[in-house]
N, C-alpha and C positions, 0 to 999 in steps of 0.2 A: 642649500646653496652650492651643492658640489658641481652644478652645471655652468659656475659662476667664471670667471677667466678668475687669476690672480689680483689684475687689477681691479674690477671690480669687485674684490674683498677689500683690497686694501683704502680703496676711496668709501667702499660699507663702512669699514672700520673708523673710518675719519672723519666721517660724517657724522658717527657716532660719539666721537673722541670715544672711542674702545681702543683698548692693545690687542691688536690680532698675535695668536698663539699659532705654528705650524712648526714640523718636524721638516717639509718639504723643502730639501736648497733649493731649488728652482724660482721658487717663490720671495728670496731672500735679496736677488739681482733688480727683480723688480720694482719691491719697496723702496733698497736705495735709492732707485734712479726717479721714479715719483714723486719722493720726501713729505710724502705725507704723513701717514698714521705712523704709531707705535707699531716695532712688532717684536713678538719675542719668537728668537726661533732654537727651537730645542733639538740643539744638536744631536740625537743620541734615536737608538731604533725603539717604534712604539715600544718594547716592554719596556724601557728605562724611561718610558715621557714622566711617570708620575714622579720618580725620581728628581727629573731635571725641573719641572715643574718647581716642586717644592724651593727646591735651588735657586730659580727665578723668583719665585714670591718673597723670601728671604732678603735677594738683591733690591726689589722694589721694594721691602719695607723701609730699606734704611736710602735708596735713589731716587732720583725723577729722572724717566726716560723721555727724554725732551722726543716735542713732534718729529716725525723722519727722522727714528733711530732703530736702529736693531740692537737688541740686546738677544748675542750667542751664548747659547747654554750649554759648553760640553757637562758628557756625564761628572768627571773628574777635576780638567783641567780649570782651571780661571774662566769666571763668567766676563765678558769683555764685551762694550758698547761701539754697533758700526756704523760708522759717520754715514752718508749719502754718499753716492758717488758724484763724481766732477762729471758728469756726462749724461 
């Protein structure tokens, strides 16, 4: 799927009800403004994804990432859920 735009992961995703996973900001401007799928985006460079990963799976154990949410994973700081944007 890497030939895929953003958006059409993010409606894959939704169609799916899957949580798209990415490291790419790019991709994060997107989802919000869409509001569709889950998506978790792991703030931190590939060698710390497995890191943050785990850090997210942890958060979803005890949350529900309601539809058209970002959940930011820094490596360190607080994991924190981003609304849609107004636009």
């Amino acid at each position: 799927m890497s030939a895929v735009s953003d958006q059409e992961l993010i409606v894959y995703a939704d169609e799916r009800e899957a949580i798209a996973v990415t490291n790419n900001k790019d991709f994060i401007p997107v989802a919000r403004r869409l509001r569709l799928a889950r998506v978790v985006y792991l703030r931190v460079k590939e060698a710390a994804a497995v890191e943050a990963m785990a850090r997210a799976l942890n958060w979803l154990d005890g949350n529900v990432l309601p539809d058209g949410m970002v959940l930011r994973v820094p490596l360190k700081a607080q994991v924190t859920v981003m609304t849609p944007l107004p636009w």
